[in-house]
C-alpha positions as CSV (number, residue, x, y, z in Angstrom):
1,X,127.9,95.9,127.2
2,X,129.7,93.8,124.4
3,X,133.3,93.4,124.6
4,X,135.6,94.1,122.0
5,X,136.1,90.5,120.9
6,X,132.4,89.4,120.9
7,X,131.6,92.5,118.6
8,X,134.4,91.6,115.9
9,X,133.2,88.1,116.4
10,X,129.9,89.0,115.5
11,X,130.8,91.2,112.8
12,X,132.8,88.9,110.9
13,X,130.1,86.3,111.1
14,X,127.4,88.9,109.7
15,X,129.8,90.0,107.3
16,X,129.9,85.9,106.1
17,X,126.5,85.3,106.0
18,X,125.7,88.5,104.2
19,X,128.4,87.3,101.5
20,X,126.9,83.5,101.8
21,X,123.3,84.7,101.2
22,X,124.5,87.0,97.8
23,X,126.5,84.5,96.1
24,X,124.1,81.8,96.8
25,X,120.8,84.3,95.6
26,X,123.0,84.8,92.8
27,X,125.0,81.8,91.6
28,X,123.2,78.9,93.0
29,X,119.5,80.2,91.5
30,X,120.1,79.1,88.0
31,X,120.7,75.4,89.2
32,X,117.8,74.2,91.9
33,X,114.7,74.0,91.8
34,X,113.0,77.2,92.8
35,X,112.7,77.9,96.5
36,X,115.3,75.2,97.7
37,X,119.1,76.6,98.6
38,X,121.4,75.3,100.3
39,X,120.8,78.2,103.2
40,X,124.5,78.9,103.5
41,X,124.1,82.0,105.9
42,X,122.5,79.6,108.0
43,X,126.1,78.6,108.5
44,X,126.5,81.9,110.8
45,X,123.5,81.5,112.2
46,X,124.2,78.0,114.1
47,X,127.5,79.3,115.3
48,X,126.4,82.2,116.4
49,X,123.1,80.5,118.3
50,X,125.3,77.7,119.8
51,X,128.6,80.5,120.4
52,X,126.6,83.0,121.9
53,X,123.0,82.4,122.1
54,X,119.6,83.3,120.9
55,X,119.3,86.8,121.0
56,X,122.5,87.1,118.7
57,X,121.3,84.6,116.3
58,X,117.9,86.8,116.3
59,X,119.9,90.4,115.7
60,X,122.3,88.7,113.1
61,X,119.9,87.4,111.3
62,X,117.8,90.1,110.9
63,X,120.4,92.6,109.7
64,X,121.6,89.5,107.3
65,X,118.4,90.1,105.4
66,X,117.9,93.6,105.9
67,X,121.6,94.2,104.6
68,X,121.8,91.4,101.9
69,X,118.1,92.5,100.3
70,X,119.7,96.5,100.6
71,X,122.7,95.4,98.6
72,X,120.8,93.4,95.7
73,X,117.9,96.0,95.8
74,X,115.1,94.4,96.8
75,X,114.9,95.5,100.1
76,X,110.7,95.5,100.9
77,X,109.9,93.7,97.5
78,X,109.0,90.1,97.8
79,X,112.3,88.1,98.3
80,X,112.9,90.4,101.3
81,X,109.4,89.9,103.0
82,X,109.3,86.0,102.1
83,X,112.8,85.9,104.0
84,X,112.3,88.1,107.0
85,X,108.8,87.0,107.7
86,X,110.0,83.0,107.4
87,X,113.4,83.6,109.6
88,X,111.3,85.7,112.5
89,X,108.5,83.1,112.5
90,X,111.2,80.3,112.0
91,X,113.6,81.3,115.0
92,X,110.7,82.2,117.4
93,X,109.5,78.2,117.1
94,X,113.4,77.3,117.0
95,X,113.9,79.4,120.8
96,X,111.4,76.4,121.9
97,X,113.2,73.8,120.5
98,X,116.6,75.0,121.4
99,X,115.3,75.8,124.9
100,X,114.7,71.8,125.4
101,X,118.2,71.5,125.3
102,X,117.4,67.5,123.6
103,X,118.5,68.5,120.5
104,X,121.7,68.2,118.9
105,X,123.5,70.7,116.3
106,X,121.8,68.7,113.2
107,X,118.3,68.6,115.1
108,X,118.4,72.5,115.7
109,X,119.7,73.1,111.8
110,X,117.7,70.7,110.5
111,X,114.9,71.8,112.3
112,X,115.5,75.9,111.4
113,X,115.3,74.6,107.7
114,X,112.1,72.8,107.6
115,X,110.5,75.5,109.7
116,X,112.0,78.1,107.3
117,X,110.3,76.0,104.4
118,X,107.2,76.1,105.6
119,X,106.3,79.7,106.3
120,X,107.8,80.5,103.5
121,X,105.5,78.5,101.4
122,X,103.0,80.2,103.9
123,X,103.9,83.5,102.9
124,X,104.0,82.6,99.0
125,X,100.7,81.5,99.6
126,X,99.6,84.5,101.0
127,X,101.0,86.8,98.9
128,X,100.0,85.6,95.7
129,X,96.2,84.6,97.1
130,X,96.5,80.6,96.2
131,X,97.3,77.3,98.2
132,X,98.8,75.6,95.2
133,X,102.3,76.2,96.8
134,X,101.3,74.2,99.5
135,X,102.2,71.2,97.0
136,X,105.4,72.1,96.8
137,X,105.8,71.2,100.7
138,X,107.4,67.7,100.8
139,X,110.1,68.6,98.2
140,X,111.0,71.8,100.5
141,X,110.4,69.9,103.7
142,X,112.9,67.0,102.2
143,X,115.6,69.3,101.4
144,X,115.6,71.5,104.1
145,X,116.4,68.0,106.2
146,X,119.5,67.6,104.0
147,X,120.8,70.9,104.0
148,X,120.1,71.4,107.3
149,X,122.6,68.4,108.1
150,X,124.9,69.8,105.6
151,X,124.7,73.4,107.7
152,X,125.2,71.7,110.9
153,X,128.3,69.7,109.9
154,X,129.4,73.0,108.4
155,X,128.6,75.0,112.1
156,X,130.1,72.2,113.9
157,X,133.4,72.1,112.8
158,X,133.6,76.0,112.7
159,X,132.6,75.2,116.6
160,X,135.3,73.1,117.3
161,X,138.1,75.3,115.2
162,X,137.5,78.3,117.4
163,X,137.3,77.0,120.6
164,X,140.9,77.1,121.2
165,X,140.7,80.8,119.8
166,X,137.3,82.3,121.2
167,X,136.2,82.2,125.3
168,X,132.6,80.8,124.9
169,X,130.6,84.5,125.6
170,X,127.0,82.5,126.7
């Protein structure tokens, strides 16, 4: 059973990411190159895997996308299979990394990125019957290093802020 403060906890960090993900669909699309973002949910997604563990991350994550793609109506078109197809195959290769306990926060982030990258080319590709995407790879596979970082520095200091504030729940 979840106590009180590990459900508000989780809440508010769903609540974020589903926020994160809109604005960033929404105001950051205009201004990259298609298919890289900076993955700012992610931010909730590190906290919660390193603040409470795996299967959180998993059931966050997973309601991020269903409730995010319900809100901007796409819920089942192709933004919403391309995402939840990419995180499930993403975090069940992540659950072996993080279970070798030799990474740190940026190898973990930077590693959800990449992995996210490249099955979502994999479902693009699938989807629209062509490899061509596949060229698109080592731009995604660059940038999903960097914003990984970017997400872990983000995660980490959120860490360290609530420490004094949260019991670690794990």
């Amino acid at each position: 059973m979840m106590n009180t403060k590990k459900l508000v906890t989780l809440s508010f960090f769903l609540s974020l990411a589903i926020i994160l993900n809109i604005v960033e669909n929404v105001a950051f699309s205009f201004f990259f190159v298609p298919g890289i973002k900076l993955g700012l949910a992610n931010i909730a997604s590190i906290f919660i895997l390193y603040y409470f563990g795996y299967k959180e991350m998993i059931s966050v994550n997973i309601m991020r996308i269903i409730i995010a793609n319900l809100i901007t109506g796409t819920l089942f078109g192709m933004p919403f299979v391309i995402s939840m197809f990419s995180s499930i195959c993403s975090m069940i290769l992540l659950y072996i990394f993080y279970r070798l306990n030799k990474l740190s926060i940026y190898g973990i982030s930077m590693i959800q990125a990449v992995l996210f990258n490249i099955f979502q080319i994999i479902v693009v590709c699938f989807l629209y019957g062509t490899n061509v995407f596949f060229y698109y790879l080592p731009y995604l596979i660059f940038s999903g290093l960097i914003t990984g970082y970017l997400i872990a520095i983000s995660a980490s200091y959120i860490i360290k802020a609530t420490t004094k504030v949260l019991p670690n729940t794990k």
